[in-house]
PDBQT receptor file of N, H, CA, C and O in Angstrom, charges set to zero:
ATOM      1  N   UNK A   1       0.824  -1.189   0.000  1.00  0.00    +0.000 N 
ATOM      2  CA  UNK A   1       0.000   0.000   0.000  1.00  0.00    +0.000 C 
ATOM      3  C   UNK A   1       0.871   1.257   0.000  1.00  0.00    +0.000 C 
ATOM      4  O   UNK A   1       0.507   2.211  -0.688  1.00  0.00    +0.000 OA
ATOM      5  N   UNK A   2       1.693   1.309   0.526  1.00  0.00    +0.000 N 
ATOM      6  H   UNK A   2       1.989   0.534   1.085  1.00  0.00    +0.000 HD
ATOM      7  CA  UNK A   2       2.910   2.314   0.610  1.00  0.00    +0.000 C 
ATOM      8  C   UNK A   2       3.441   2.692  -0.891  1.00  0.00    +0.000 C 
ATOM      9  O   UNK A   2       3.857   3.810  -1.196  1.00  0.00    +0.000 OA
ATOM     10  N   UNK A   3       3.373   1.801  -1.597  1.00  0.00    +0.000 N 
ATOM     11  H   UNK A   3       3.034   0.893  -1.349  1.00  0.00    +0.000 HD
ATOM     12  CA  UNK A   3       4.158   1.965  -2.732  1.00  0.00    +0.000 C 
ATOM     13  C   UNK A   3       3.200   2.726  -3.642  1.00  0.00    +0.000 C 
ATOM     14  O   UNK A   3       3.575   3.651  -4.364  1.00  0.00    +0.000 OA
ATOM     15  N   UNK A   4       1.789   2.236  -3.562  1.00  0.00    +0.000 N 
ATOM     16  H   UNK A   4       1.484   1.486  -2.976  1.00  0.00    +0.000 HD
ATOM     17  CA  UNK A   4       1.013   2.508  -4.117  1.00  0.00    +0.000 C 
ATOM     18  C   UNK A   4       0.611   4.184  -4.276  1.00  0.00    +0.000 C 
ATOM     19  O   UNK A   4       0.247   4.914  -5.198  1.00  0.00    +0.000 OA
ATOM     20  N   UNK A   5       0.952   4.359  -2.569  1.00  0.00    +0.000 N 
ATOM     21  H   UNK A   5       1.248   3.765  -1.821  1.00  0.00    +0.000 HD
ATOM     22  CA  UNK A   5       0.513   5.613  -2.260  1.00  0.00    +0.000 C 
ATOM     23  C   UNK A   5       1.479   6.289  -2.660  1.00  0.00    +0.000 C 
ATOM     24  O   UNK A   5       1.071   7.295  -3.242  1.00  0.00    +0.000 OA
ATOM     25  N   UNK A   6       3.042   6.187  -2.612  1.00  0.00    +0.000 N 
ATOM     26  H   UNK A   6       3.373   5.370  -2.139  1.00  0.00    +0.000 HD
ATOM     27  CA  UNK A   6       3.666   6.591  -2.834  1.00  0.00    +0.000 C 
ATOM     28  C   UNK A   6       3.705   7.280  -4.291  1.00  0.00    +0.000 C 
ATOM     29  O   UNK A   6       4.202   8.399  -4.424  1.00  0.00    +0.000 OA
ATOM     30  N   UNK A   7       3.264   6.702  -5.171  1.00  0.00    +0.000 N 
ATOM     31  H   UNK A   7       2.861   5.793  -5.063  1.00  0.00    +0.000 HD
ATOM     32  CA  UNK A   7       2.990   6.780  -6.556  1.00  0.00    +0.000 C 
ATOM     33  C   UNK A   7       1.794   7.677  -7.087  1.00  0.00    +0.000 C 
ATOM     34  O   UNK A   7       1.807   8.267  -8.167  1.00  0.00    +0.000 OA
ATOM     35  N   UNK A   8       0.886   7.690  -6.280  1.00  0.00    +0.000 N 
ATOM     36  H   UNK A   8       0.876   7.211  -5.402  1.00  0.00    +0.000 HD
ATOM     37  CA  UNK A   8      -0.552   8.560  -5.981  1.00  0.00    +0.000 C 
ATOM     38  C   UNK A   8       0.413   9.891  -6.017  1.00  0.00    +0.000 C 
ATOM     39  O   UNK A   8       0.539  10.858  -6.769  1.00  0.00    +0.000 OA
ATOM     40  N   UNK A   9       0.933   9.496  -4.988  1.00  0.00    +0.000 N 
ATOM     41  H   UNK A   9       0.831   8.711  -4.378  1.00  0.00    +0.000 HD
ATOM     42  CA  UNK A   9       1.548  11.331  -4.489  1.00  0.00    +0.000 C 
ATOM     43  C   UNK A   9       2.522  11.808  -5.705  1.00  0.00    +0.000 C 
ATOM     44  O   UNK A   9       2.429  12.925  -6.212  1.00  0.00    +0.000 OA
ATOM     45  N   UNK A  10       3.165  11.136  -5.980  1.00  0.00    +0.000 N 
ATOM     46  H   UNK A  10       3.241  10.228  -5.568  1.00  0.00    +0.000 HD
ATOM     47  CA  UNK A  10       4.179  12.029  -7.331  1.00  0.00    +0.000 C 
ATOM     48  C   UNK A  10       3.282  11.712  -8.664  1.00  0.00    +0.000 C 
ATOM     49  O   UNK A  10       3.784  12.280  -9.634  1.00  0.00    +0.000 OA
ATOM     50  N   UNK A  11       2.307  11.100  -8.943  1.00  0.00    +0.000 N 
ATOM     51  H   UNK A  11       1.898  10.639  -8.156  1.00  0.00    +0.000 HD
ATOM     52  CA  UNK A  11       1.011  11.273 -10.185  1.00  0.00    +0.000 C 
ATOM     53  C   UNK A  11       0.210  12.977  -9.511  1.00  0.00    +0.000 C 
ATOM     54  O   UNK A  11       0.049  13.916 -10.291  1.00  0.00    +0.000 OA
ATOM     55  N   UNK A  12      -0.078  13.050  -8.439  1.00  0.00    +0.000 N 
ATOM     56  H   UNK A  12       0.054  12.288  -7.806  1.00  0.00    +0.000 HD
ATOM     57  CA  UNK A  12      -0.355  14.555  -7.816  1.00  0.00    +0.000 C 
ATOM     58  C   UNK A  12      -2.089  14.261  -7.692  1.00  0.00    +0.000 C 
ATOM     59  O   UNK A  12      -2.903  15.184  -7.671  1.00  0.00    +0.000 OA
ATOM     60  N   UNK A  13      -2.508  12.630  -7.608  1.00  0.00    +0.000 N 
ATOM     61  H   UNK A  13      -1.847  11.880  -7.626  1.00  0.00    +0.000 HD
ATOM     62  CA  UNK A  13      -3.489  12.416  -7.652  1.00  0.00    +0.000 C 
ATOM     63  C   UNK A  13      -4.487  12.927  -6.573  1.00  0.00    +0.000 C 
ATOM     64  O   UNK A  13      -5.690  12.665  -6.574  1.00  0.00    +0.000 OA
ATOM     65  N   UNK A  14      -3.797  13.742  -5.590  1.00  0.00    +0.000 N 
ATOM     66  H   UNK A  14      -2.820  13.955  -5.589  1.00  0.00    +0.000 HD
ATOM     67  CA  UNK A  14      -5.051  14.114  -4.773  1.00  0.00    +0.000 C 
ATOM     68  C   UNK A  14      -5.590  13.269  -3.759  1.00  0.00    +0.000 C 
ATOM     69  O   UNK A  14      -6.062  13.799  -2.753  1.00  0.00    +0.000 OA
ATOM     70  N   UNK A  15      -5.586  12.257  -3.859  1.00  0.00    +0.000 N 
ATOM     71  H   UNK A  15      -5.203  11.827  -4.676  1.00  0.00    +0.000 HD
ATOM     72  CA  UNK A  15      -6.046  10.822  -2.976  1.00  0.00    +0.000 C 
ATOM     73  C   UNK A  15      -5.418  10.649  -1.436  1.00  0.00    +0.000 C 
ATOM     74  O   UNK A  15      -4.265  10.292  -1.196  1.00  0.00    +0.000 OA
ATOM     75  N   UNK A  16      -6.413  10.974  -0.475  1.00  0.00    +0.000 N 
ATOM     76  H   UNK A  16      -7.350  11.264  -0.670  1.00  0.00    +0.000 HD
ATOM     77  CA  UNK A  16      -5.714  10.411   0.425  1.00  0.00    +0.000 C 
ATOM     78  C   UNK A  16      -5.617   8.800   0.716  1.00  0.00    +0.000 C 
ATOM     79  O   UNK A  16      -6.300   7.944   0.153  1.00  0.00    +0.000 OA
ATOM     80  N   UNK A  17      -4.438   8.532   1.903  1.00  0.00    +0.000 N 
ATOM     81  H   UNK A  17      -3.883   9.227   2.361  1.00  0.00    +0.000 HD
ATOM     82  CA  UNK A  17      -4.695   7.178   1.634  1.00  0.00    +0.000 C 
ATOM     83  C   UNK A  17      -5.768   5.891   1.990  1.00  0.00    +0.000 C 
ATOM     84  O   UNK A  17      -5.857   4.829   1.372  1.00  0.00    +0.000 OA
ATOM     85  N   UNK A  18      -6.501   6.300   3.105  1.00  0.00    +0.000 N 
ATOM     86  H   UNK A  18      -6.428   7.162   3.607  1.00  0.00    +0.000 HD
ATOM     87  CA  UNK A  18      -7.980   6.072   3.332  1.00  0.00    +0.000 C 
ATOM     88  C   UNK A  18      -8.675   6.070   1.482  1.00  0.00    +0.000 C 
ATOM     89  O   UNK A  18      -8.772   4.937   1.011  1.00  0.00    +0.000 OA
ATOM     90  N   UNK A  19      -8.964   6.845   0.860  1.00  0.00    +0.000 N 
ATOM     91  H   UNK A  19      -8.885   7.765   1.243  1.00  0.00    +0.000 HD
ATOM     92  CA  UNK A  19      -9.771   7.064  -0.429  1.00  0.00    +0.000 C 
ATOM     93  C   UNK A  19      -8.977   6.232  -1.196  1.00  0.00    +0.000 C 
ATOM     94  O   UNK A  19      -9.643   5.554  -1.979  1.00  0.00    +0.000 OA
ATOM     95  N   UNK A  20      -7.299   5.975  -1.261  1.00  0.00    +0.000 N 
ATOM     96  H   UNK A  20      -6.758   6.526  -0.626  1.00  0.00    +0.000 HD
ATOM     97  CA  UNK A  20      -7.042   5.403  -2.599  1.00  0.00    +0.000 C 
ATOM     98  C   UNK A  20      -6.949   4.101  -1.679  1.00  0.00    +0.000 C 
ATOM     99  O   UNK A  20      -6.642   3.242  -2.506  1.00  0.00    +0.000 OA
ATOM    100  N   UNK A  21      -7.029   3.523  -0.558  1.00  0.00    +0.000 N 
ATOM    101  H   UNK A  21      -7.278   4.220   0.114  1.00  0.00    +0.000 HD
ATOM    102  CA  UNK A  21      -7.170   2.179   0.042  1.00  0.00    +0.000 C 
ATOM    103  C   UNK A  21      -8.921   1.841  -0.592  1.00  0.00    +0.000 C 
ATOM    104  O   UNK A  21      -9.325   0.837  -1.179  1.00  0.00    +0.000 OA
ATOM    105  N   UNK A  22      -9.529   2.847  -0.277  1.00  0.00    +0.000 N 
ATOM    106  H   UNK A  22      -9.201   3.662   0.200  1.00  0.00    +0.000 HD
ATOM    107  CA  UNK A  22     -11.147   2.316  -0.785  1.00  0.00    +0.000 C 
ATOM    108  C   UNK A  22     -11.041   1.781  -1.842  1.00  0.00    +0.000 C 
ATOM    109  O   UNK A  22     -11.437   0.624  -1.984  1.00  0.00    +0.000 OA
ATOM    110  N   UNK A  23     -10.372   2.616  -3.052  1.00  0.00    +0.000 N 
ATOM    111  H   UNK A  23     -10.050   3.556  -2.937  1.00  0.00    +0.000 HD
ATOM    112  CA  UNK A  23     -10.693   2.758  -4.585  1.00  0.00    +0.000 C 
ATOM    113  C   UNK A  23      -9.857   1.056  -4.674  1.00  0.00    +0.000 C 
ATOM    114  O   UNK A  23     -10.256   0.251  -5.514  1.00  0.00    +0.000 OA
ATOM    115  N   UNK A  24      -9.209   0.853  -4.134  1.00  0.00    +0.000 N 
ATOM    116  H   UNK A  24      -8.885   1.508  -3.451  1.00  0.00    +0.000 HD
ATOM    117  CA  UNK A  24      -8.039  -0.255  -4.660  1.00  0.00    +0.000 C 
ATOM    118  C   UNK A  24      -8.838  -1.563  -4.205  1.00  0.00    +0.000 C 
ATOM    119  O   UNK A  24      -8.522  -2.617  -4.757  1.00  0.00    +0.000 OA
ATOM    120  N   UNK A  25      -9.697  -1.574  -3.384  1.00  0.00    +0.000 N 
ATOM    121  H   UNK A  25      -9.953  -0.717  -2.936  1.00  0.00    +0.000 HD
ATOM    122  CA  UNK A  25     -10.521  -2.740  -2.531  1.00  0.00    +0.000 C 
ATOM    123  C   UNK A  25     -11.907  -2.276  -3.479  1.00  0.00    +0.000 C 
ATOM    124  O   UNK A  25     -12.746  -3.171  -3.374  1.00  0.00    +0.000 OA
ATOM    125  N   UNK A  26     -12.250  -1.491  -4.099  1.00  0.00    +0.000 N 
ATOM    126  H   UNK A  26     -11.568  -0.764  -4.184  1.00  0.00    +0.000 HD
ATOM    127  CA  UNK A  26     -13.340  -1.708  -4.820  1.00  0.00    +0.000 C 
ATOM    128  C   UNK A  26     -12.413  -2.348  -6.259  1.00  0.00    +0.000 C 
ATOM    129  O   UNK A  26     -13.185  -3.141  -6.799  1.00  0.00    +0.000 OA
ATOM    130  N   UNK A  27     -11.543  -2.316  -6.780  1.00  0.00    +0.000 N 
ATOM    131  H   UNK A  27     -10.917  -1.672  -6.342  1.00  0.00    +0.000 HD
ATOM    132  CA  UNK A  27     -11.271  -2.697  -7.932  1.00  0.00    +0.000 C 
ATOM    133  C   UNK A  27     -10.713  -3.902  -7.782  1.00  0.00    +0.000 C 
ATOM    134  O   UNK A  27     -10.704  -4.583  -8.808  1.00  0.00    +0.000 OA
ATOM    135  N   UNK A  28     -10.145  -4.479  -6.617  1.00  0.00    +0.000 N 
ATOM    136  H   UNK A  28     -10.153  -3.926  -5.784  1.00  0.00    +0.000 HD
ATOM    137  CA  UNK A  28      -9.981  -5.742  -6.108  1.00  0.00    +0.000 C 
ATOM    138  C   UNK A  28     -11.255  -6.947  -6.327  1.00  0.00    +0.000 C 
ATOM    139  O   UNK A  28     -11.240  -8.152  -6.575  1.00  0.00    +0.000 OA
ATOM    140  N   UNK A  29     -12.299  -5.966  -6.102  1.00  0.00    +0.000 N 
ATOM    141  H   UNK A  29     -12.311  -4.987  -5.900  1.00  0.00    +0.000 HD
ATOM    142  CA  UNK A  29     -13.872  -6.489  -5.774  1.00  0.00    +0.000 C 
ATOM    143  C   UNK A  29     -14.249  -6.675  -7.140  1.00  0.00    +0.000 C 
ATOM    144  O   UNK A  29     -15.273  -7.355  -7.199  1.00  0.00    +0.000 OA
ATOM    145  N   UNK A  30     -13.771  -6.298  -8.378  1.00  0.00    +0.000 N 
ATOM    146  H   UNK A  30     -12.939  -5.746  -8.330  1.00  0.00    +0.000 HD
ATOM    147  CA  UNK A  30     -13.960  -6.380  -9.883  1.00  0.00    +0.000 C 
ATOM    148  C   UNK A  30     -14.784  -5.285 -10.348  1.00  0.00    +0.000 C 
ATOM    149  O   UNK A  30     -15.183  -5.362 -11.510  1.00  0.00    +0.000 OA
ATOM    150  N   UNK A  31     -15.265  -3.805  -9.328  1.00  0.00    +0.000 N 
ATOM    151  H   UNK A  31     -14.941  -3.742  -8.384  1.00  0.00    +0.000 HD
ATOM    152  CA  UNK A  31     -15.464  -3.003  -9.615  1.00  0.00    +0.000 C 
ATOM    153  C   UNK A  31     -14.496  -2.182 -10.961  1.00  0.00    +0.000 C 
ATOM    154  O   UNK A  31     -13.301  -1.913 -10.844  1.00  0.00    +0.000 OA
ATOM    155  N   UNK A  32     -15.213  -1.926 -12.023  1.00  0.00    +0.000 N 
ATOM    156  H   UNK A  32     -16.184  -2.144 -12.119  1.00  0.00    +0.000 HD
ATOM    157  CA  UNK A  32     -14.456  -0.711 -13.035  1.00  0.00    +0.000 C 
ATOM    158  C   UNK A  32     -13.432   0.068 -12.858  1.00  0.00    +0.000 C 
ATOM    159  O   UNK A  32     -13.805   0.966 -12.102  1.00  0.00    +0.000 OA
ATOM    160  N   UNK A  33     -12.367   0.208 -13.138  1.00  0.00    +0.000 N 
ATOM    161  H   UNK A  33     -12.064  -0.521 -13.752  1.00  0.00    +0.000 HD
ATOM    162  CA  UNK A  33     -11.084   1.388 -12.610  1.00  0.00    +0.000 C 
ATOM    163  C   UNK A  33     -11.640   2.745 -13.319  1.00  0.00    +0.000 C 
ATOM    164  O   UNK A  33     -11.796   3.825 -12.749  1.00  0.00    +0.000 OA
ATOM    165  N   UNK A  34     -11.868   2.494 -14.494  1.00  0.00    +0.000 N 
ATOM    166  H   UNK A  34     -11.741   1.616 -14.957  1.00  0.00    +0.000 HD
ATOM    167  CA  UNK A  34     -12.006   3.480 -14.941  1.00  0.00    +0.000 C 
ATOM    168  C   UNK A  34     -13.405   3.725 -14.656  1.00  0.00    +0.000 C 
ATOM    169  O   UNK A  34     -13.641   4.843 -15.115  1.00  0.00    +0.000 OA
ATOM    170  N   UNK A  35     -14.409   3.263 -14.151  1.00  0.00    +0.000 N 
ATOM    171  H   UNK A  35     -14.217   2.356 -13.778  1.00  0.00    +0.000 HD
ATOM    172  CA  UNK A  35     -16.028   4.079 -13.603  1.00  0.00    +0.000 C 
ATOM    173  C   UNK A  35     -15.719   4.846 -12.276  1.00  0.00    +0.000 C 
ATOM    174  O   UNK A  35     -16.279   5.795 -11.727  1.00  0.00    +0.000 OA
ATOM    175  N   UNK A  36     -14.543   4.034 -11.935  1.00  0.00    +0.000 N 
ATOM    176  H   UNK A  36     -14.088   3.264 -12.381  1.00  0.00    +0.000 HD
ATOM    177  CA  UNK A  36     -14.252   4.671 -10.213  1.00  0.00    +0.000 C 
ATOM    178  C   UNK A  36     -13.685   6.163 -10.886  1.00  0.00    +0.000 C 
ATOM    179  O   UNK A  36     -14.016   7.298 -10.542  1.00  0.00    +0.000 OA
ATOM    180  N   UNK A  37     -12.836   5.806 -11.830  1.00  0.00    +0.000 N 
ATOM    181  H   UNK A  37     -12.566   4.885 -12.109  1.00  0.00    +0.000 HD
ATOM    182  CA  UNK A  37     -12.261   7.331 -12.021  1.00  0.00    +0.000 C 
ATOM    183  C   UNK A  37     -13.427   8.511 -12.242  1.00  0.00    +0.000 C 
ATOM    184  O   UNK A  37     -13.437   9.693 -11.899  1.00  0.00    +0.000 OA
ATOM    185  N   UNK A  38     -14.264   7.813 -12.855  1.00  0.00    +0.000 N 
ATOM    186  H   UNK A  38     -14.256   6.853 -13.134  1.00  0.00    +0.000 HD
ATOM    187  CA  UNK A  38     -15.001   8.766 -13.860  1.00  0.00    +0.000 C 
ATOM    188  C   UNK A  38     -15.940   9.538 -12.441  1.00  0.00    +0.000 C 
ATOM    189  O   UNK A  38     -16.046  10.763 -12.381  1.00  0.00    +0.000 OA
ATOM    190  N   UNK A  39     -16.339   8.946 -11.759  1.00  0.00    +0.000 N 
ATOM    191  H   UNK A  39     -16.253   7.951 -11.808  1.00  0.00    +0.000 HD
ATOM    192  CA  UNK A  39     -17.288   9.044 -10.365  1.00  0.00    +0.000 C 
ATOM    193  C   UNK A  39     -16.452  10.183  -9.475  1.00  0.00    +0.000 C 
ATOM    194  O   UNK A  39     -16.900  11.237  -9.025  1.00  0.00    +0.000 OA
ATOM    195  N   UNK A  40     -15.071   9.636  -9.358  1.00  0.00    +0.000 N 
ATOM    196  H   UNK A  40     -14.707   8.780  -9.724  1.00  0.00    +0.000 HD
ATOM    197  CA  UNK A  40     -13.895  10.530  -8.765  1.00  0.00    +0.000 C 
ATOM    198  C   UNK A  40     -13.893  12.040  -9.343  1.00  0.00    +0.000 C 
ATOM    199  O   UNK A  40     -14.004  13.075  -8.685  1.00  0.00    +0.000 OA
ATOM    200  N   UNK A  41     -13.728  11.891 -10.850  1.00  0.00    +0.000 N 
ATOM    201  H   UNK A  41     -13.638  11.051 -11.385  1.00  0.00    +0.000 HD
ATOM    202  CA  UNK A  41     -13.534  13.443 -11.181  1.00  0.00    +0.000 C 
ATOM    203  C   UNK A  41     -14.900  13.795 -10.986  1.00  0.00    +0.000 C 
ATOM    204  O   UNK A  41     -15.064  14.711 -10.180  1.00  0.00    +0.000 OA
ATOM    205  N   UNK A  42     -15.851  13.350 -11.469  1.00  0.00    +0.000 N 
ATOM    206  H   UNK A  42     -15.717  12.606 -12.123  1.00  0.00    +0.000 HD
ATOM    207  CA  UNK A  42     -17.215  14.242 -11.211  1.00  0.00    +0.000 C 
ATOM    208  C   UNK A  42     -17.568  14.827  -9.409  1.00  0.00    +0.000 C 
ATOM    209  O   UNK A  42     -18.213  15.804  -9.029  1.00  0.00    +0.000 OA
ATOM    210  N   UNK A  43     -16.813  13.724  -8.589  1.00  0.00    +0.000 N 
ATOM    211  H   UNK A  43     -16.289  12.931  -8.898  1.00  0.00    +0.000 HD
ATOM    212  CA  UNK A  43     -17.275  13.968  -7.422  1.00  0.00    +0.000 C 
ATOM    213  C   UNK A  43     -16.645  15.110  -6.826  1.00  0.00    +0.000 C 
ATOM    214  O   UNK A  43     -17.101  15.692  -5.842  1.00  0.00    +0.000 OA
ATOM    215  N   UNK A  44     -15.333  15.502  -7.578  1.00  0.00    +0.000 N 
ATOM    216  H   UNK A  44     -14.962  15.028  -8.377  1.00  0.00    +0.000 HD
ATOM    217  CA  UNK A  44     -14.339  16.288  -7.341  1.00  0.00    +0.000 C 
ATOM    218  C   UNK A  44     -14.805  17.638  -7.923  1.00  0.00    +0.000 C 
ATOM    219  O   UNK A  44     -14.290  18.625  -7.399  1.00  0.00    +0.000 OA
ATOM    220  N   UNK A  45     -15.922  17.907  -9.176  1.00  0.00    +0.000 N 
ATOM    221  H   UNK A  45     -16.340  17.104  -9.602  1.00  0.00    +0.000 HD
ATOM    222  CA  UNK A  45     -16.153  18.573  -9.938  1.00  0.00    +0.000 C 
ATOM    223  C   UNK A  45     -17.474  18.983  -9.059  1.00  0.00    +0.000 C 
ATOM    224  O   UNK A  45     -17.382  20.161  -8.716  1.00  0.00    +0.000 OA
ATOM    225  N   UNK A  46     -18.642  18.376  -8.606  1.00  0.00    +0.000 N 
ATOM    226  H   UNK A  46     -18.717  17.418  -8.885  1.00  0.00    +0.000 HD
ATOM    227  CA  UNK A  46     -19.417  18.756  -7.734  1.00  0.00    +0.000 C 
ATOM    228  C   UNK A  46     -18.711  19.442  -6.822  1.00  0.00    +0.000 C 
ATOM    229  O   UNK A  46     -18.771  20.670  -6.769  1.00  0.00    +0.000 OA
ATOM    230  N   UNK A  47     -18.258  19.002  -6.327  1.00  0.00    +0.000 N 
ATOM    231  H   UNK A  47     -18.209  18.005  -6.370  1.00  0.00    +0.000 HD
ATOM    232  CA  UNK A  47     -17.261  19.221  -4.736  1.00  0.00    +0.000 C 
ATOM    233  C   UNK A  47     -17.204  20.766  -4.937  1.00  0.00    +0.000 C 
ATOM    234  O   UNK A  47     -18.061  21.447  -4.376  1.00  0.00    +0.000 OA
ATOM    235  N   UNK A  48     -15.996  21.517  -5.906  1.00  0.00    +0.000 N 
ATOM    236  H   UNK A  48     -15.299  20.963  -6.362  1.00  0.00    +0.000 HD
ATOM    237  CA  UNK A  48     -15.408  22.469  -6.131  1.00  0.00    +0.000 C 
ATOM    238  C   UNK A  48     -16.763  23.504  -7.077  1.00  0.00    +0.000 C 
ATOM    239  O   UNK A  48     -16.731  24.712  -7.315  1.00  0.00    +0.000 OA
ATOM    240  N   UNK A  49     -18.021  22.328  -7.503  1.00  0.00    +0.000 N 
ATOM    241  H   UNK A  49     -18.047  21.347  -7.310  1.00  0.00    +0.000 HD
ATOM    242  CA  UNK A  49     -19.188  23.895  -7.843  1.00  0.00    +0.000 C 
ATOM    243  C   UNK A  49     -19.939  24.369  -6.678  1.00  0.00    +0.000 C 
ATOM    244  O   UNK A  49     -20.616  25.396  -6.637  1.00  0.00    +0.000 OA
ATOM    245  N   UNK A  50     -19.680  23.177  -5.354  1.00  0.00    +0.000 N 
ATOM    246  H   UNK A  50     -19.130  22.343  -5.388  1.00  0.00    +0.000 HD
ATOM    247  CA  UNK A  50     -20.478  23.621  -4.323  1.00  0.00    +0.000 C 
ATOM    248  C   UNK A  50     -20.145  24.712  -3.365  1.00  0.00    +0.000 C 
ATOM    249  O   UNK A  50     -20.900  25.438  -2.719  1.00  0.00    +0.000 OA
ATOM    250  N   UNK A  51     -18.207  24.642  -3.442  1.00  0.00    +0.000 N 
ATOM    251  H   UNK A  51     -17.593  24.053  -3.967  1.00  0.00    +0.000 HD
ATOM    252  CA  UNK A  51     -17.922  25.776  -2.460  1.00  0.00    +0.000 C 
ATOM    253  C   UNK A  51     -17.541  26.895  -3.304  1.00  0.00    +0.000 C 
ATOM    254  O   UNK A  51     -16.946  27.809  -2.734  1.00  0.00    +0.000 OA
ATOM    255  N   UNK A  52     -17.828  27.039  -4.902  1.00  0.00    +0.000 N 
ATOM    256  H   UNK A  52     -18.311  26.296  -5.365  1.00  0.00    +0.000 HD
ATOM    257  CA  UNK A  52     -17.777  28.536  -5.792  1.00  0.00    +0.000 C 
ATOM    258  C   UNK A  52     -19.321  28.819  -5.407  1.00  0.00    +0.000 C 
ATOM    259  O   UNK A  52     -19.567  30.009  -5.215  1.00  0.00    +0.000 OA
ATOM    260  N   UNK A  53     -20.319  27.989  -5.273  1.00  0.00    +0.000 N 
ATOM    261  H   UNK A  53     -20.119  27.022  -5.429  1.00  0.00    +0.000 HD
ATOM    262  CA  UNK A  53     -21.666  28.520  -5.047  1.00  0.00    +0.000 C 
ATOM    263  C   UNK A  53     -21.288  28.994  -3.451  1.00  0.00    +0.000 C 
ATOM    264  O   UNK A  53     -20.936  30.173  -3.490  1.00  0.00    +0.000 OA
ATOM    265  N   UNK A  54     -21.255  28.569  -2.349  1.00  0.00    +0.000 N 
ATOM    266  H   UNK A  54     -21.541  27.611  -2.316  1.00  0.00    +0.000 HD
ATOM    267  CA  UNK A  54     -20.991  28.978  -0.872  1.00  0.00    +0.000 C 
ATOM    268  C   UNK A  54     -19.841  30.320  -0.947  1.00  0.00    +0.000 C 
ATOM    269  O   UNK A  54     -20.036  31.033   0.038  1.00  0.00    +0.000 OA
ATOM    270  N   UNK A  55     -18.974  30.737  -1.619  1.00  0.00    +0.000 N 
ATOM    271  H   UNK A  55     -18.815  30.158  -2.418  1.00  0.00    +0.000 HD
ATOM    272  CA  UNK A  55     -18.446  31.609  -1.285  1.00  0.00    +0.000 C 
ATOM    273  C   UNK A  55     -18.751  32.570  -1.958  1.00  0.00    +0.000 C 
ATOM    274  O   UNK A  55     -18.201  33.649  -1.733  1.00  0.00    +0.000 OA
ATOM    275  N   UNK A  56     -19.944  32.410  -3.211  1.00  0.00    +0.000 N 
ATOM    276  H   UNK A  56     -20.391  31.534  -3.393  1.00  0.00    +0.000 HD
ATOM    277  CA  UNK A  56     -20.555  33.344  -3.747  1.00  0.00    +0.000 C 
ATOM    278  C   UNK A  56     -21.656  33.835  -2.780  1.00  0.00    +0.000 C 
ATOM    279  O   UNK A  56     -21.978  34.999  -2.544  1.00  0.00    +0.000 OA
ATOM    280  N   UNK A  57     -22.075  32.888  -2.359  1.00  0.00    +0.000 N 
ATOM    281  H   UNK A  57     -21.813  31.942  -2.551  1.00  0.00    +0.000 HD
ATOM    282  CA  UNK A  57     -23.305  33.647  -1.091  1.00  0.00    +0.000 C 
ATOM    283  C   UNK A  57     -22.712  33.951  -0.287  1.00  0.00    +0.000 C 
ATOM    284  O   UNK A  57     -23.244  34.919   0.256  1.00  0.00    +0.000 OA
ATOM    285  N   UNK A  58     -21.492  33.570   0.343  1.00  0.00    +0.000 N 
ATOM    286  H   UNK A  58     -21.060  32.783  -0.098  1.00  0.00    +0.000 HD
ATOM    287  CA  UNK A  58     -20.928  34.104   1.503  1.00  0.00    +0.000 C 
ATOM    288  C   UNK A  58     -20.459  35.596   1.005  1.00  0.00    +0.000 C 
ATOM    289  O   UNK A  58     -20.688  36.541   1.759  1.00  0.00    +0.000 OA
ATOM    290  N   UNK A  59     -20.029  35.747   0.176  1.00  0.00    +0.000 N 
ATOM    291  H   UNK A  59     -19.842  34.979  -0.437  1.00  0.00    +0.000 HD
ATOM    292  CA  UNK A  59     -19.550  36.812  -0.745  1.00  0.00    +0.000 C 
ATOM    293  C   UNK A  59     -20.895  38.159  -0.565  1.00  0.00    +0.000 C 
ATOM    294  O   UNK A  59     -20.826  39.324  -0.174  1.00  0.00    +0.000 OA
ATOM    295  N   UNK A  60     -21.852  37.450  -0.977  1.00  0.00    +0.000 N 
ATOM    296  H   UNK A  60     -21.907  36.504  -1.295  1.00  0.00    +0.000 HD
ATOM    297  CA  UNK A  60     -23.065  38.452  -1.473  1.00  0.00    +0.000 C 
ATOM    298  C   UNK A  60     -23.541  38.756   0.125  1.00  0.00    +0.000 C 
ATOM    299  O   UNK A  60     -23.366  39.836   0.689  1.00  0.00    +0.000 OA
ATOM    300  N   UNK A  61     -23.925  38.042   0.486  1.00  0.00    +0.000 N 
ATOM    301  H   UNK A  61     -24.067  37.165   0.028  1.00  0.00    +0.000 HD
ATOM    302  CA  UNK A  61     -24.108  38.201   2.142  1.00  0.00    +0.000 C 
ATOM    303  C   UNK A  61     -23.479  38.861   2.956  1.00  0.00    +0.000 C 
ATOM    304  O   UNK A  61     -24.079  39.362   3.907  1.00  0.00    +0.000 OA
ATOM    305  N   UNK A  62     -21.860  39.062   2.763  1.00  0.00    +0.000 N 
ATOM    306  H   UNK A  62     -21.373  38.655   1.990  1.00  0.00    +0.000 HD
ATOM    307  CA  UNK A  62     -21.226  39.935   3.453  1.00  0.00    +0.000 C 
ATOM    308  C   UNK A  62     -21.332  41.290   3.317  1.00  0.00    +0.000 C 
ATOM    309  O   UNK A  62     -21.293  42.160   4.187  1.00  0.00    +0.000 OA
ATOM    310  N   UNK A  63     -21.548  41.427   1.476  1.00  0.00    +0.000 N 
ATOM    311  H   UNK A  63     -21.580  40.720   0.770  1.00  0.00    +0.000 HD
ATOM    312  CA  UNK A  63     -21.652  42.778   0.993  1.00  0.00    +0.000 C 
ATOM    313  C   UNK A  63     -22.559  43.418   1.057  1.00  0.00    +0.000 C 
ATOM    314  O   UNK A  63     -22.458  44.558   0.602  1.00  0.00    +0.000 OA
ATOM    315  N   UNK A  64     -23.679  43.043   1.566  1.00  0.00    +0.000 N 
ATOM    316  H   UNK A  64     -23.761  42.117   1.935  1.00  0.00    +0.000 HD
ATOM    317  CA  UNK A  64     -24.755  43.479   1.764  1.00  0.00    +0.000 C 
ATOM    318  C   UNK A  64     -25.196  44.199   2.666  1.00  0.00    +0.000 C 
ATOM    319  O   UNK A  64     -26.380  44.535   2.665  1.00  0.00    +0.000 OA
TER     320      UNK A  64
């Protein structure tokens, strides 16, 4: 797992190692690598429209 992670970190994948231990035990399980990815960036892509929406209201709210 070390090695693995190790490799996560200089790819700049973002993954902690809890999340890339999940991802590796779902693809163990014969889960998709690449559906996990695809789920990953979108979840990452939600993630980052939810706190441009929150700091836009936090934004508008302050100025107000």
């Amino acid at each position: 797992m070390d090695a693995l992670y190790d490799l996560s970190q200089l790819l700049e994948t973002g993954l902690d190692r809890e999340t890339l231990a999940v991802l590796i035990g779902l693809t163990e399980q014969g889960v998709n690598p690449e559906a996990l990815a695809a789920v990953v960036k979108e979840l990452r892509r939600e993630s980052a429209a939810l706190r441009a929406a929150e700091a836009e209201a936090a934004e508008a709210e302050g100025g107000s």
